[in-house]
N, CA, C and O atoms as CSV, one atom per row, in Angstrom:
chain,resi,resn,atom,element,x,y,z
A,1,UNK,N,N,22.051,8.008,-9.851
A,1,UNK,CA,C,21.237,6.820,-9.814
A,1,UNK,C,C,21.934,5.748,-10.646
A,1,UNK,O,O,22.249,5.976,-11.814
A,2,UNK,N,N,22.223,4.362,-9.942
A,2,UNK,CA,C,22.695,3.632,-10.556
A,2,UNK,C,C,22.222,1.910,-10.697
A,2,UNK,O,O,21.961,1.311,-9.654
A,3,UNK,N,N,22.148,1.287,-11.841
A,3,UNK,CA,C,21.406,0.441,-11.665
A,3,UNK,C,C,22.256,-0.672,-10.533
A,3,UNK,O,O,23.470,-0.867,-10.603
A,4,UNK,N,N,21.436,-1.266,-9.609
A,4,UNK,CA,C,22.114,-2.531,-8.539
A,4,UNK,C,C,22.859,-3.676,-9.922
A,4,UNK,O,O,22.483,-4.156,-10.991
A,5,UNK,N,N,24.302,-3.687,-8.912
A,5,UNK,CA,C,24.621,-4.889,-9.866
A,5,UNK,C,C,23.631,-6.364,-9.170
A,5,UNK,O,O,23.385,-7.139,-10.093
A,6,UNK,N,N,23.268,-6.680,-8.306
A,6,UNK,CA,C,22.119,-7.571,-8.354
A,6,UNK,C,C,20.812,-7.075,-7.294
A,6,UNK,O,O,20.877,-6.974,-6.069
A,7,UNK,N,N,19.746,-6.833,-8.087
A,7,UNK,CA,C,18.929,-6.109,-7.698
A,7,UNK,C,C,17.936,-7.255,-6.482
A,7,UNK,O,O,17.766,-8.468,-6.359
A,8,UNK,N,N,17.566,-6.230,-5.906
A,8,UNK,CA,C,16.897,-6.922,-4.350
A,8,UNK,C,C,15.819,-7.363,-4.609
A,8,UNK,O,O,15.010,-6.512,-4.977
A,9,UNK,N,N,15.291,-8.887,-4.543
A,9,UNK,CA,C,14.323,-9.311,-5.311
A,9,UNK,C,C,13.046,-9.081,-3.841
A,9,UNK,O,O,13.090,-9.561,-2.709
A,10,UNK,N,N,11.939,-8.099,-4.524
A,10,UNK,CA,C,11.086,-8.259,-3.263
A,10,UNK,C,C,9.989,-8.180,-4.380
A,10,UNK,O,O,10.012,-7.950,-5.589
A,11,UNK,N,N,8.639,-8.581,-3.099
A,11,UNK,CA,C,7.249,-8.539,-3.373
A,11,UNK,C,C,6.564,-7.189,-3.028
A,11,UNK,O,O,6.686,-6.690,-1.909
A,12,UNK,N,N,5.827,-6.602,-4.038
A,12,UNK,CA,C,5.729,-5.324,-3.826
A,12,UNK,C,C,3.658,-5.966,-4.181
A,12,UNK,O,O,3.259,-6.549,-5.189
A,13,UNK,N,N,2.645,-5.468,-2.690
A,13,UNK,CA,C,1.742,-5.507,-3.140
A,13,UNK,C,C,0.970,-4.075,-3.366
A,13,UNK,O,O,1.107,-3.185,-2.527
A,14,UNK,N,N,0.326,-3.924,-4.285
A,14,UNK,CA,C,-0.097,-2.319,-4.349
A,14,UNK,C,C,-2.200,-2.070,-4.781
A,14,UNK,O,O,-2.769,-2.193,-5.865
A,15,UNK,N,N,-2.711,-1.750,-3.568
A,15,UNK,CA,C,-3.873,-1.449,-3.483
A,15,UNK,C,C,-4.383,-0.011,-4.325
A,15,UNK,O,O,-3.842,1.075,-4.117
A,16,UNK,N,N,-5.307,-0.168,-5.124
A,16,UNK,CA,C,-5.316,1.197,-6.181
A,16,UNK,C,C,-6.816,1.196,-5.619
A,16,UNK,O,O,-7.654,0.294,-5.605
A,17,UNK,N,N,-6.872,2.728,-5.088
A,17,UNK,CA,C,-8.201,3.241,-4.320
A,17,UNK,C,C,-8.597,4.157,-5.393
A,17,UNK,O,O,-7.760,5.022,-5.652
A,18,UNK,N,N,-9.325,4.163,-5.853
A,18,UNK,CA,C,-10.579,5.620,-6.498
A,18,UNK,C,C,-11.338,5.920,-5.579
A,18,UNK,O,O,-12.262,5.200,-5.201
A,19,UNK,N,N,-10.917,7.508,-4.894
A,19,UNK,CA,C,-11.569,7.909,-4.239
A,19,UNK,C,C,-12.261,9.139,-4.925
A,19,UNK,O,O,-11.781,9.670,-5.927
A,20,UNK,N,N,-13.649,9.642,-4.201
A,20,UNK,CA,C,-14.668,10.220,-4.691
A,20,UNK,C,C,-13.962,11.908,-4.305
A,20,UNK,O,O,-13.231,12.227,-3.368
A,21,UNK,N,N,-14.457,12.658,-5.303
A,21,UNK,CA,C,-14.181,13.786,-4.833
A,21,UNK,C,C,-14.344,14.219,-3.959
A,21,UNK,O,O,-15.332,13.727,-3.413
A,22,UNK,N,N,-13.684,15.312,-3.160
A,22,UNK,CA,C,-13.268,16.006,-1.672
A,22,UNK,C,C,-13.124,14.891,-0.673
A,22,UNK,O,O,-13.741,15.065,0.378
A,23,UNK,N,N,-12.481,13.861,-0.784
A,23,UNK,CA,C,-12.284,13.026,0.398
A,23,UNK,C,C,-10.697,12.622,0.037
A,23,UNK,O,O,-10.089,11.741,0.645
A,24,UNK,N,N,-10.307,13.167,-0.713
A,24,UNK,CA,C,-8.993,13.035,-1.078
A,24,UNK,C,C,-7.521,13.187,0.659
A,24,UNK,O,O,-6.688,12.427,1.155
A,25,UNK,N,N,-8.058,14.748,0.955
A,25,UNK,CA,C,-7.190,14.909,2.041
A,25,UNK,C,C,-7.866,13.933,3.481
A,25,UNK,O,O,-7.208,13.804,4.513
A,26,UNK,N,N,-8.762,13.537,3.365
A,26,UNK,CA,C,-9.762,12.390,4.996
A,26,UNK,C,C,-9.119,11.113,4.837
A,26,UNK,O,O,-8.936,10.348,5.783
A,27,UNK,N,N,-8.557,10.723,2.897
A,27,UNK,CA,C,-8.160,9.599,2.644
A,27,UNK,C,C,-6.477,9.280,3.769
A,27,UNK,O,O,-6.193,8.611,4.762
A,28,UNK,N,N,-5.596,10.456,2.603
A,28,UNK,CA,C,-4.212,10.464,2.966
A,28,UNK,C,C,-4.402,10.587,4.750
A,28,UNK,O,O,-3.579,9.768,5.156
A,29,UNK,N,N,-4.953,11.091,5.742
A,29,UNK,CA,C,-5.526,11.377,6.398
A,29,UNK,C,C,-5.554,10.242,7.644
A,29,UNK,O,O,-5.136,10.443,8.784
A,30,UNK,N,N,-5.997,9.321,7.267
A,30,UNK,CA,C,-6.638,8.206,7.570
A,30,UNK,C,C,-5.137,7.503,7.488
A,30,UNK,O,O,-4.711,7.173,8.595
A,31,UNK,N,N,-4.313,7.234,6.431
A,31,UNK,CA,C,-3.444,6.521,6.218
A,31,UNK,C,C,-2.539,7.191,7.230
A,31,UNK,O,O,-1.943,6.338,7.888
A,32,UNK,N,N,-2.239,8.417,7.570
A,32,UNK,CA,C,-0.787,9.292,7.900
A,32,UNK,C,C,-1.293,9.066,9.744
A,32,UNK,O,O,-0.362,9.150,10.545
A,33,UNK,N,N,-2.549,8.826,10.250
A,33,UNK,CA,C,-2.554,9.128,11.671
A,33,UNK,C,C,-2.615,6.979,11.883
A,33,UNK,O,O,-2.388,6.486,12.988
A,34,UNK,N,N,-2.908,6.181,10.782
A,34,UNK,CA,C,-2.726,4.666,11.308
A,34,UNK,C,C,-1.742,4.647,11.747
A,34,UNK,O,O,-0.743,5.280,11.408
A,35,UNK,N,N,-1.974,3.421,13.126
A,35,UNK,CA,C,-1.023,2.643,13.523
A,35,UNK,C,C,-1.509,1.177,12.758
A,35,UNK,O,O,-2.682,0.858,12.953
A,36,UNK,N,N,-0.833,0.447,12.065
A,36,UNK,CA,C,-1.103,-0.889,11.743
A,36,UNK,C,C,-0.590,-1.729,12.050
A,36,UNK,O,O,-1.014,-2.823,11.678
A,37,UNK,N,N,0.906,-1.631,13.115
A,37,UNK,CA,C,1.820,-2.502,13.432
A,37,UNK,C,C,2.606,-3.523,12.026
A,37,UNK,O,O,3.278,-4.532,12.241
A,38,UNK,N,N,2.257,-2.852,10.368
A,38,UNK,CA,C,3.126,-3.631,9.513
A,38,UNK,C,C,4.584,-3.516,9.612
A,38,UNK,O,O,5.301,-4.379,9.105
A,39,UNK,N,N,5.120,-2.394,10.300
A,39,UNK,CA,C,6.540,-2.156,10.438
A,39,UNK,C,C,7.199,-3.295,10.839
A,39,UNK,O,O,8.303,-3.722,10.501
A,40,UNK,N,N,6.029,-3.918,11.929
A,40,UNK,CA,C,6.907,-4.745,12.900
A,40,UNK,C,C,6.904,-6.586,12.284
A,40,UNK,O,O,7.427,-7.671,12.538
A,41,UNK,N,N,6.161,-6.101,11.572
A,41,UNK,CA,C,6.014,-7.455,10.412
A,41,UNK,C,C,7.490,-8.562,9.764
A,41,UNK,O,O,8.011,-8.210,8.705
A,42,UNK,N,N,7.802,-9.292,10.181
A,42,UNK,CA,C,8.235,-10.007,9.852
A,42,UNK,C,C,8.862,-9.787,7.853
A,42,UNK,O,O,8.486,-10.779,7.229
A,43,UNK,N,N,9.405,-9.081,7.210
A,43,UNK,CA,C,9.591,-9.258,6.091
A,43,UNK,C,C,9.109,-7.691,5.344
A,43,UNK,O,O,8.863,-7.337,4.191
A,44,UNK,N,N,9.125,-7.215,6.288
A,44,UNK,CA,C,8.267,-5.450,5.778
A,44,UNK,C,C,9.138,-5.104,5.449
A,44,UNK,O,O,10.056,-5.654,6.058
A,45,UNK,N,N,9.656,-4.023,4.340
A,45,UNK,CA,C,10.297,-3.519,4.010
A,45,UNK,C,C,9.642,-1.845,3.930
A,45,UNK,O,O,10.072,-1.073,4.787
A,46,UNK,N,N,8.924,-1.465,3.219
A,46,UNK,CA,C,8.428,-0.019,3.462
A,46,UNK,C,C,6.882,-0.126,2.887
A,46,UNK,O,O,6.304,-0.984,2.220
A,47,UNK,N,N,6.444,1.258,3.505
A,47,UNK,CA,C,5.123,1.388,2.716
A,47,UNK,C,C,5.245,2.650,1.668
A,47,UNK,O,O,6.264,3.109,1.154
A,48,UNK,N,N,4.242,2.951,1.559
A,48,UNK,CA,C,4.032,4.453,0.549
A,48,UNK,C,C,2.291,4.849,0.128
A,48,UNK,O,O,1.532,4.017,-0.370
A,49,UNK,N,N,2.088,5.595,0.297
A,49,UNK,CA,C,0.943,5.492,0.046
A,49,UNK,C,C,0.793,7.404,-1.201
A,49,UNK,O,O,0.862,8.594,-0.894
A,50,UNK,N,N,0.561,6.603,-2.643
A,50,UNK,CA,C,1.180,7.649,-3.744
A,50,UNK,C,C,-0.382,8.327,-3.824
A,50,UNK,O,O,-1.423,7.672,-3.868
A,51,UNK,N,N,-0.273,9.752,-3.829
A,51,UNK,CA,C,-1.728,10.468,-4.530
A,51,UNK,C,C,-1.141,10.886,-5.657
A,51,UNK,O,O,0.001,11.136,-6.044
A,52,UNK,N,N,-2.837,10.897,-6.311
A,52,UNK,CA,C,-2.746,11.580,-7.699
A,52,UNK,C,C,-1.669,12.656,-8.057
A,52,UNK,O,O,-1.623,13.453,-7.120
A,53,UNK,N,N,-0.823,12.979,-9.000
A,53,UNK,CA,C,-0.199,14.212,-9.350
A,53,UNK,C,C,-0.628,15.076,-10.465
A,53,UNK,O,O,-0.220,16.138,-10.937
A,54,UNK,N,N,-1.737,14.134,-10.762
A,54,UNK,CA,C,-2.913,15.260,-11.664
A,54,UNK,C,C,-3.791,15.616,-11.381
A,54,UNK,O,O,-4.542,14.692,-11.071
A,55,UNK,N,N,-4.390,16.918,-11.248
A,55,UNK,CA,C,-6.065,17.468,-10.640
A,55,UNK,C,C,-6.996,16.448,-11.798
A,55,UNK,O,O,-7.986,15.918,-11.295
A,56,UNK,N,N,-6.859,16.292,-12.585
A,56,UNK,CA,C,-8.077,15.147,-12.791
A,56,UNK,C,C,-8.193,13.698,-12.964
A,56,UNK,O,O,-8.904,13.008,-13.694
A,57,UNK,N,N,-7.157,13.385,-11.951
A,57,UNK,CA,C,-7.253,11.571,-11.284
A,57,UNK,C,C,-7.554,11.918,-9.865
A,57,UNK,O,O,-7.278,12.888,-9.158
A,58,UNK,N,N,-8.267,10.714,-9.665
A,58,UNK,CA,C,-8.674,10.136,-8.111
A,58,UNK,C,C,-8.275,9.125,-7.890
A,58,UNK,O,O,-8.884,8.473,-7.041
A,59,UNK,N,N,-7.200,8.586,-8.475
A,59,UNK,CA,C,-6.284,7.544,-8.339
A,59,UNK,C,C,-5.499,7.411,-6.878
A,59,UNK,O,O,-4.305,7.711,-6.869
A,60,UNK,N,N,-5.965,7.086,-5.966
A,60,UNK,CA,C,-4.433,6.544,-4.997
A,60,UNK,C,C,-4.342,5.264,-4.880
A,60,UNK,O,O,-5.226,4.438,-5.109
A,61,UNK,N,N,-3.078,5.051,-4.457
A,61,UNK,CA,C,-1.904,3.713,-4.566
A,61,UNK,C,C,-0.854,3.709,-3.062
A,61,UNK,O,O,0.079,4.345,-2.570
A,62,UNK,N,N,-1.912,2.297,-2.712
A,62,UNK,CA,C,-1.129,2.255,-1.453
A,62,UNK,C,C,-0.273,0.944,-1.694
A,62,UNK,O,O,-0.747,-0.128,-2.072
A,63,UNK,N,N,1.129,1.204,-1.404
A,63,UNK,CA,C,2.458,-0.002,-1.896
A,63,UNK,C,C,2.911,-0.306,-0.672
A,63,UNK,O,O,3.146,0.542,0.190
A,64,UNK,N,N,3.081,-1.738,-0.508
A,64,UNK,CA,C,3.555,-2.226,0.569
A,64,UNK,C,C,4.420,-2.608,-0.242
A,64,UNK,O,O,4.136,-2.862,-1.412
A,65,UNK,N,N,6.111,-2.754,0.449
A,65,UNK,CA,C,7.389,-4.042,0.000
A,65,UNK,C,C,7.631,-4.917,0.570
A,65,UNK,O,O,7.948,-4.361,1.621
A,66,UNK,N,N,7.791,-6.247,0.808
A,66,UNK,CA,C,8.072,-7.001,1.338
A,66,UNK,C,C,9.282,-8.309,0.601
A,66,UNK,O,O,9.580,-8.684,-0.533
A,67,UNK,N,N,9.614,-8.591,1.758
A,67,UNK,CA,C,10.749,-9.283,1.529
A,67,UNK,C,C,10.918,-11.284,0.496
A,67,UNK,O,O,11.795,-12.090,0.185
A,68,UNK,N,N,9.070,-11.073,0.365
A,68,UNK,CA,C,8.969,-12.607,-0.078
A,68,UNK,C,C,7.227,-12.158,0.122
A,68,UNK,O,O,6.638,-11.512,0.989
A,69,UNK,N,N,6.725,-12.935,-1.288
A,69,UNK,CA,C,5.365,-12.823,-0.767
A,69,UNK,C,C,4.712,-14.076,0.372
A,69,UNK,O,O,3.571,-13.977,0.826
A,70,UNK,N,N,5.267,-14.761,0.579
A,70,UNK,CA,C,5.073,-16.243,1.763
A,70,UNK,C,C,5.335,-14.782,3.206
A,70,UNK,O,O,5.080,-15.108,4.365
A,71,UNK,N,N,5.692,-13.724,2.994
A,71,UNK,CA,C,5.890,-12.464,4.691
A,71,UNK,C,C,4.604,-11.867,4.210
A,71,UNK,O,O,3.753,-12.048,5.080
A,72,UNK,N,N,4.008,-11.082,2.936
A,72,UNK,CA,C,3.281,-10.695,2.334
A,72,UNK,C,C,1.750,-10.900,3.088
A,72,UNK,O,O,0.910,-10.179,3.627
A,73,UNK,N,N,1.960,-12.504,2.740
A,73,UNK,CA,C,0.822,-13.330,3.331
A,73,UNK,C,C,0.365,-13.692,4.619
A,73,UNK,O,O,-0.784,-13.750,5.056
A,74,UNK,N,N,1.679,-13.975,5.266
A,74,UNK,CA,C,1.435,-14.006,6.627
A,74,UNK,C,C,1.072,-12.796,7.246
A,74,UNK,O,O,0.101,-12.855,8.001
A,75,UNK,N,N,1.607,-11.763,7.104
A,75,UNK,CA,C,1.142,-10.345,7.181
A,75,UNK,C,C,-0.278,-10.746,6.699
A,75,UNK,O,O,-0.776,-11.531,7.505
A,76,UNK,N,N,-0.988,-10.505,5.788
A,76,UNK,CA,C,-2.639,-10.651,5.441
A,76,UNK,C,C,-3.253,-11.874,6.456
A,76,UNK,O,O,-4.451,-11.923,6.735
A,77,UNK,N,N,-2.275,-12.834,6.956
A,77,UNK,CA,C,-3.318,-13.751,7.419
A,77,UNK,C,C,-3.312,-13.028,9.099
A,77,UNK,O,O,-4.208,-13.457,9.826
A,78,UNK,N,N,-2.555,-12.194,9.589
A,78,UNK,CA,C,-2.154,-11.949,11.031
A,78,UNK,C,C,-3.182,-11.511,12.198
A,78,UNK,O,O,-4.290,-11.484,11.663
A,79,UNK,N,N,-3.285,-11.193,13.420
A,79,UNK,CA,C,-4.318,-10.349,14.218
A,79,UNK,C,C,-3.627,-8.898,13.942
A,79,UNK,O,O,-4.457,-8.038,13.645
A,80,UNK,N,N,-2.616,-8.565,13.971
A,80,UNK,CA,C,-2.256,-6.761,13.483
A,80,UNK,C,C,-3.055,-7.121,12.029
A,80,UNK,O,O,-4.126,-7.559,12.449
A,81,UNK,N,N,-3.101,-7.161,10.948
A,81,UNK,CA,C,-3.702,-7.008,10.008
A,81,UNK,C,C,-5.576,-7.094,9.878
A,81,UNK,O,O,-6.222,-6.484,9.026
A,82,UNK,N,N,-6.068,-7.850,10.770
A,82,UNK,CA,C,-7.159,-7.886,10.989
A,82,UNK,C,C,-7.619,-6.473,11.950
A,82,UNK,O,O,-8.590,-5.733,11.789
A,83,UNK,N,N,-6.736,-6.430,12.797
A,83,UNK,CA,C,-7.136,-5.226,13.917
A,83,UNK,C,C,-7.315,-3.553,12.819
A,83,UNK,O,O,-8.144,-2.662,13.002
A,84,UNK,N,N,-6.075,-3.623,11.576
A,84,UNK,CA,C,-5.363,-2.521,10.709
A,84,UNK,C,C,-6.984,-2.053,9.974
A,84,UNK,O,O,-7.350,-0.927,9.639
A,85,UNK,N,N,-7.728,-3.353,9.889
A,85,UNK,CA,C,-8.686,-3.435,8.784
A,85,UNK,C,C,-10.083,-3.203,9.564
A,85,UNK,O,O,-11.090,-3.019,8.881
A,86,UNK,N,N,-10.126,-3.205,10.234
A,86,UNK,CA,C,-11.461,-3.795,11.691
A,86,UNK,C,C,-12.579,-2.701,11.227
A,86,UNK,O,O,-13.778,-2.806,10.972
A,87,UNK,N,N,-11.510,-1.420,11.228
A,87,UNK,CA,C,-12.813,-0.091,11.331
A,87,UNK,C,C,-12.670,0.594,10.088
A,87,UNK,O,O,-11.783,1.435,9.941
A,88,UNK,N,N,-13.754,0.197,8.865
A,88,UNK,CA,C,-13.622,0.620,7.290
A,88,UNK,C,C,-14.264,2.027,6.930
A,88,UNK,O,O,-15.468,2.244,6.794
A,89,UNK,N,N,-12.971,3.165,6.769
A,89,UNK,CA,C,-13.704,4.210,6.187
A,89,UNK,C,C,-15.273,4.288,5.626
A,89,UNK,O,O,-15.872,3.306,5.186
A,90,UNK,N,N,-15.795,5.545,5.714
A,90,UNK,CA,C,-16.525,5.459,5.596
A,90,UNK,C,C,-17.199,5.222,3.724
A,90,UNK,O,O,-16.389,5.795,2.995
A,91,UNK,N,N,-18.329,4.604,2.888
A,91,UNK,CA,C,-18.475,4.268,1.534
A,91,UNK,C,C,-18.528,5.227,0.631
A,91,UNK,O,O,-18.258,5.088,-0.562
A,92,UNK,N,N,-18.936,6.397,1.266
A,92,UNK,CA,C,-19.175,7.545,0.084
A,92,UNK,C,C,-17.740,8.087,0.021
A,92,UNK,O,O,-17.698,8.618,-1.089
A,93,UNK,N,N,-16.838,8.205,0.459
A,93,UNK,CA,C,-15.131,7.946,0.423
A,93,UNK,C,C,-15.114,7.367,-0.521
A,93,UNK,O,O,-14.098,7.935,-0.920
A,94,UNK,N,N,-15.513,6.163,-1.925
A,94,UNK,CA,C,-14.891,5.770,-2.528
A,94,UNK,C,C,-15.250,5.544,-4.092
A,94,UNK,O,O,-16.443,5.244,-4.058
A,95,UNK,N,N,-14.871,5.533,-5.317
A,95,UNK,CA,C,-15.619,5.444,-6.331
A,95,UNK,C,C,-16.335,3.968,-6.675
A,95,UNK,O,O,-17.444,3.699,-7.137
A,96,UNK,N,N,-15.087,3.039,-6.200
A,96,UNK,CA,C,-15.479,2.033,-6.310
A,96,UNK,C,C,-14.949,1.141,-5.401
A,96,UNK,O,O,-14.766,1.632,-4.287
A,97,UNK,N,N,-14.575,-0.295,-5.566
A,97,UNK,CA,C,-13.962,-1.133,-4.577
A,97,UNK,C,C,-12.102,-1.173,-4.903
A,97,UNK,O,O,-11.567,-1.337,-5.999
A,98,UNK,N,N,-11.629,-1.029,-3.968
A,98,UNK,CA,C,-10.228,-1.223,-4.121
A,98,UNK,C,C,-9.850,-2.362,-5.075
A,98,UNK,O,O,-10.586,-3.254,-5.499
A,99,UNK,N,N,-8.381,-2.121,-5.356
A,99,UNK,CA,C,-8.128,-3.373,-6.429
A,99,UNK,C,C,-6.629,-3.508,-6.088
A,99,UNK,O,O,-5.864,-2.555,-5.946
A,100,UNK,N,N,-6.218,-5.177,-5.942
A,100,UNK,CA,C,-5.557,-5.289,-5.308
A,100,UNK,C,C,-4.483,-5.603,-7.141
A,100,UNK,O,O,-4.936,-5.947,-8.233
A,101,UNK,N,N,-2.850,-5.252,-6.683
A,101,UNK,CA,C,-1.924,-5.746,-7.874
A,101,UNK,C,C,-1.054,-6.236,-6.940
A,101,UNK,O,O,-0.869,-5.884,-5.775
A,102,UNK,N,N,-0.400,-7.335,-7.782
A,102,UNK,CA,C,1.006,-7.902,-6.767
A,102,UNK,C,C,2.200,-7.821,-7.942
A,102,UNK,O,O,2.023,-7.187,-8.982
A,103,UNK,N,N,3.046,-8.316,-7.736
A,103,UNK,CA,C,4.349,-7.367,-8.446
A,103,UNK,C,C,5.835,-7.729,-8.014
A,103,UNK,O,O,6.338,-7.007,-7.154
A,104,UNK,N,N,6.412,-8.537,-8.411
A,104,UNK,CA,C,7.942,-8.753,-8.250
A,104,UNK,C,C,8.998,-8.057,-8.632
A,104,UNK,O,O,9.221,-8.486,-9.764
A,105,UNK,N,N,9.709,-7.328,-8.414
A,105,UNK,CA,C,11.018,-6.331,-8.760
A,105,UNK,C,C,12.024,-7.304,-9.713
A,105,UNK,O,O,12.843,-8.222,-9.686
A,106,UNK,N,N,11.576,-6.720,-10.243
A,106,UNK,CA,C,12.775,-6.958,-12.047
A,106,UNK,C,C,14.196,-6.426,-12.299
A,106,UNK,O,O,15.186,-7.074,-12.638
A,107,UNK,N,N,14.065,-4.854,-12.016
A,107,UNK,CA,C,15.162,-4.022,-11.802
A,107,UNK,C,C,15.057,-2.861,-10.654
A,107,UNK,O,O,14.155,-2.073,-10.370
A,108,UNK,N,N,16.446,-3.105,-10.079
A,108,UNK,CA,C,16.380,-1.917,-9.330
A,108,UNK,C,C,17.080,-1.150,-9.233
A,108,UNK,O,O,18.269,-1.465,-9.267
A,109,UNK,N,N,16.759,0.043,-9.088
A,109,UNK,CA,C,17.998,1.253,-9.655
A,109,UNK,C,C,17.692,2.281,-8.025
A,109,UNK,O,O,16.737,2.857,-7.506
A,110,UNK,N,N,19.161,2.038,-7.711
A,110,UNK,CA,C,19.512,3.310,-6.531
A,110,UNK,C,C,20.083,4.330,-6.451
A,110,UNK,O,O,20.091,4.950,-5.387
Protein backbone atom coordinates (compact mmCIF):
# COMPACT_ATOMS: atom_id res chain seq x y z
CA UNK A 1 0.00 0.00 0.00
CA UNK A 2 1.30 3.15 -1.11
CA UNK A 3 0.39 6.61 -0.56
CA UNK A 4 -0.82 8.36 -4.38
CA UNK A 5 1.76 10.85 -5.27
CA UNK A 6 -1.42 13.07 -6.11
CA UNK A 7 -4.36 11.69 -4.62
CA UNK A 8 -7.83 11.52 -6.60
CA UNK A 9 -9.85 14.25 -5.30
CA UNK A 10 -13.55 12.82 -5.05
CA UNK A 11 -16.86 13.38 -3.17
CA UNK A 12 -17.63 10.59 -1.05
CA UNK A 13 -21.44 10.81 0.29
CA UNK A 14 -22.12 8.31 3.17
CA UNK A 15 -25.73 7.46 4.59
CA UNK A 16 -25.41 5.92 8.32
CA UNK A 17 -28.61 3.59 8.86
CA UNK A 18 -29.37 2.20 12.54
CA UNK A 19 -31.09 -0.62 11.90
CA UNK A 20 -33.32 -2.45 14.50
CA UNK A 21 -32.47 -5.81 15.49
CA UNK A 22 -32.97 -8.98 13.16
CA UNK A 23 -33.43 -6.90 10.07
CA UNK A 24 -29.85 -6.65 9.66
CA UNK A 25 -29.61 -9.54 6.82
CA UNK A 26 -33.53 -7.94 4.89
CA UNK A 27 -31.29 -4.66 5.15
CA UNK A 28 -27.92 -5.84 3.22
CA UNK A 29 -30.63 -7.72 1.36
CA UNK A 30 -32.49 -5.03 -0.04
CA UNK A 31 -29.24 -3.21 -1.03
CA UNK A 32 -27.46 -6.55 -2.84
CA UNK A 33 -30.84 -7.49 -5.09
CA UNK A 34 -31.27 -3.15 -6.10
CA UNK A 35 -31.07 -2.06 -9.37
CA UNK A 36 -30.64 1.85 -8.98
CA UNK A 37 -29.09 2.64 -12.30
CA UNK A 38 -26.17 4.88 -10.10
CA UNK A 39 -23.50 2.96 -12.07
CA UNK A 40 -24.64 4.59 -15.06
CA UNK A 41 -24.49 8.01 -13.44
CA UNK A 42 -22.55 10.45 -14.87
CA UNK A 43 -19.48 10.86 -12.24
CA UNK A 44 -20.08 7.45 -10.15
CA UNK A 45 -17.27 6.06 -9.10
CA UNK A 46 -18.26 3.05 -6.65
CA UNK A 47 -20.63 2.19 -3.98
CA UNK A 48 -20.21 0.06 -0.73
CA UNK A 49 -22.54 -0.55 1.52
CA UNK A 50 -20.28 -1.39 5.16
CA UNK A 51 -22.14 -3.60 8.10
CA UNK A 52 -21.37 -3.57 11.53
CA UNK A 53 -18.09 -5.69 12.44
CA UNK A 54 -19.22 -5.76 15.98
CA UNK A 55 -22.22 -7.96 17.38
CA UNK A 56 -23.17 -4.95 19.40
CA UNK A 57 -23.55 -2.11 16.65
CA UNK A 58 -26.47 -1.67 14.32
CA UNK A 59 -24.55 0.69 12.53
CA UNK A 60 -24.66 0.43 8.59
CA UNK A 61 -22.97 2.80 6.11
CA UNK A 62 -23.95 3.12 2.75
CA UNK A 63 -20.85 5.16 0.64
CA UNK A 64 -21.32 6.39 -2.59
CA UNK A 65 -17.90 8.04 -4.58
CA UNK A 66 -18.26 10.35 -6.92
CA UNK A 67 -16.27 12.27 -9.10
CA UNK A 68 -17.38 16.04 -7.96
CA UNK A 69 -20.20 16.71 -5.70
CA UNK A 70 -22.03 19.15 -8.68
CA UNK A 71 -22.35 14.58 -10.28
CA UNK A 72 -23.29 13.85 -6.53
CA UNK A 73 -26.18 16.18 -6.96
CA UNK A 74 -27.31 15.72 -10.15
CA UNK A 75 -27.46 12.10 -9.32
CA UNK A 76 -29.93 13.20 -6.14
CA UNK A 77 -31.80 15.54 -8.39
CA UNK A 78 -32.35 12.60 -11.34
CA UNK A 79 -35.61 10.21 -12.37
CA UNK A 80 -33.09 6.92 -11.66
CA UNK A 81 -32.69 8.37 -8.21
CA UNK A 82 -36.26 9.11 -7.58
CA UNK A 83 -37.39 5.66 -9.15
CA UNK A 84 -34.01 4.01 -6.56
CA UNK A 85 -36.06 5.72 -3.65
CA UNK A 86 -39.92 5.31 -4.77
CA UNK A 87 -40.54 2.02 -2.66
CA UNK A 88 -39.21 2.70 1.25
CA UNK A 89 -38.38 -0.33 3.31
CA UNK A 90 -40.41 -1.13 5.56
CA UNK A 91 -40.26 1.43 9.45
CA UNK A 92 -39.83 -1.16 12.00
CA UNK A 93 -36.44 -1.92 9.86
CA UNK A 94 -35.02 1.07 11.47
CA UNK A 95 -33.85 2.65 14.82
CA UNK A 96 -34.09 5.86 13.67
CA UNK A 97 -33.94 8.19 10.53
CA UNK A 98 -30.92 7.88 8.30
CA UNK A 99 -28.20 10.51 8.48
CA UNK A 100 -26.71 11.79 5.70
CA UNK A 101 -22.36 12.80 5.87
CA UNK A 102 -20.57 14.28 2.86
CA UNK A 103 -16.80 14.09 2.75
CA UNK A 104 -13.91 15.10 0.40
CA UNK A 105 -10.74 12.77 0.06
CA UNK A 106 -7.69 14.30 1.68
CA UNK A 107 -5.43 11.29 1.22
CA UNK A 108 -5.36 8.42 -0.73
CA UNK A 109 -3.46 5.42 -0.28
CA UNK A 110 -3.45 2.38 -2.92
Amino acid sequence: MSLAAEPRDMFVAANRFEIADGYGDEFVERFAERSDGMDEQPGFVRFDLLAPADEDSNVYVSQTYWESRADFEAWTESEAFEDAHSEHPPREWFESHPTLETYETAVTRE
